[in-house]
N, C-alpha and C positions, 0 to 999 in steps of 0.2 A: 504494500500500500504506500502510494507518495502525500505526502504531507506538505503544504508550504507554512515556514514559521513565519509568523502575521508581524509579529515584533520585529524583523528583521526585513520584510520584506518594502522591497522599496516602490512598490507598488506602479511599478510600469507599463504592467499588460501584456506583456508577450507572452508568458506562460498560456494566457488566455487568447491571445490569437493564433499559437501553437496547435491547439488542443484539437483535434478533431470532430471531438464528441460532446463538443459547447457542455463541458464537466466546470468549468474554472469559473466559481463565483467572486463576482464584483460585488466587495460591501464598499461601494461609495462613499458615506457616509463615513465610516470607519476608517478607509484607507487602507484596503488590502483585501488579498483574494484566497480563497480558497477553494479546494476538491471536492468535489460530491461524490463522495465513492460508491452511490445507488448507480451514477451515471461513468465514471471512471473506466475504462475498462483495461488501466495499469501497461498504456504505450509506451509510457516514460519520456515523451516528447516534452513535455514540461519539464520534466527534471533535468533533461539534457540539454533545454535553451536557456535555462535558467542562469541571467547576466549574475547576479549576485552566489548565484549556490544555494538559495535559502532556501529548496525544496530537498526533503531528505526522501530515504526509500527504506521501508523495512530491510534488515539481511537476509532476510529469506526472499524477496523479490527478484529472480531471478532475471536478466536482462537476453533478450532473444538475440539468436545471433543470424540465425536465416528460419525460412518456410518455404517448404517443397511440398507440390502436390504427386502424391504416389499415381501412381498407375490405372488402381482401382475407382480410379474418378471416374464417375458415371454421367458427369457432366449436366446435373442437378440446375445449376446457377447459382446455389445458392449463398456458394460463397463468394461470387463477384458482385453478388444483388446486395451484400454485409458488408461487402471493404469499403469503406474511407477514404479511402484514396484511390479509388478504382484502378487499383493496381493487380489485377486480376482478368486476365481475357480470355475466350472462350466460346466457342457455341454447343449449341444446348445438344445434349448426348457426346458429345467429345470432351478428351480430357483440357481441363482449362492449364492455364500455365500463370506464375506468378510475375510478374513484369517489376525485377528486384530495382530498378530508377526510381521506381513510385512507391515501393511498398515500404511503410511505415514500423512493419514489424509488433504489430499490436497485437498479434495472433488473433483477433476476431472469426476471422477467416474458419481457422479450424474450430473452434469454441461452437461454430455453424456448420459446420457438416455435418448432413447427417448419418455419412460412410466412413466416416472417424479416419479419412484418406490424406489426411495434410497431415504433415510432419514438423512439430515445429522445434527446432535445434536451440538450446540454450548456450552460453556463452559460460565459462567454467571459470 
């Protein structure tokens, strides 16, 4: 889970124009932002534009290092109809392929499969 500390943060907005999945709340008012982790779905985009550093990351959160689609893709859509970055192409009955320029490495993609056929590689 990422967290950004409110206290430190210098409240510039990029983490929030980052984000994909419009997760980064603007407390106006307060002066600083933070994750919604109903909505979060743990890309680390945030963490990794983060000008100051003030976003930390659980140790256990592990950081993706690629995603491959296996073989057994039956070519659904469904995991191109879920990325974010529509970094995903494909037509429907053939296997899709991942387009690594775009892809963000959110793992959503497999998180939506429903042939448990993407493969996603962690970073050690």
């Amino acid at each position: 889970m990422y967290k950004i500390d409110s206290v430190k943060c210098a409240d510039c907005g990029y983490c929030a124009y980052v984000c994909p999945f419009g997760a980064i709340i603007h407390h106006v008012n307060e002066k600083f932002y933070e994750i919604d982790q109903n909505v979060c779905k743990q890309c680390g985009l945030c963490y990794k534009s983060c000008i100051g550093g003030f976003i930390s990351k659980d140790k256990d959160n592990l950081e993706i290092d690629s995603i491959e689609i296996g073989t057994d893709c039956v070519g659904c859509t469904l995991c191109s109809k879920n990325c974010p970055a529509n970094a995903i192409e494909g037509s429907v009955k053939v296997q899709h392929k991942i387009l690594e320029d775009k892809c963000i490495k959110c793992g959503l993609c497999a998180k939506k499969c429903p042939k448990k056929c993407i493969n996603v590689n962690y970073k050690k």
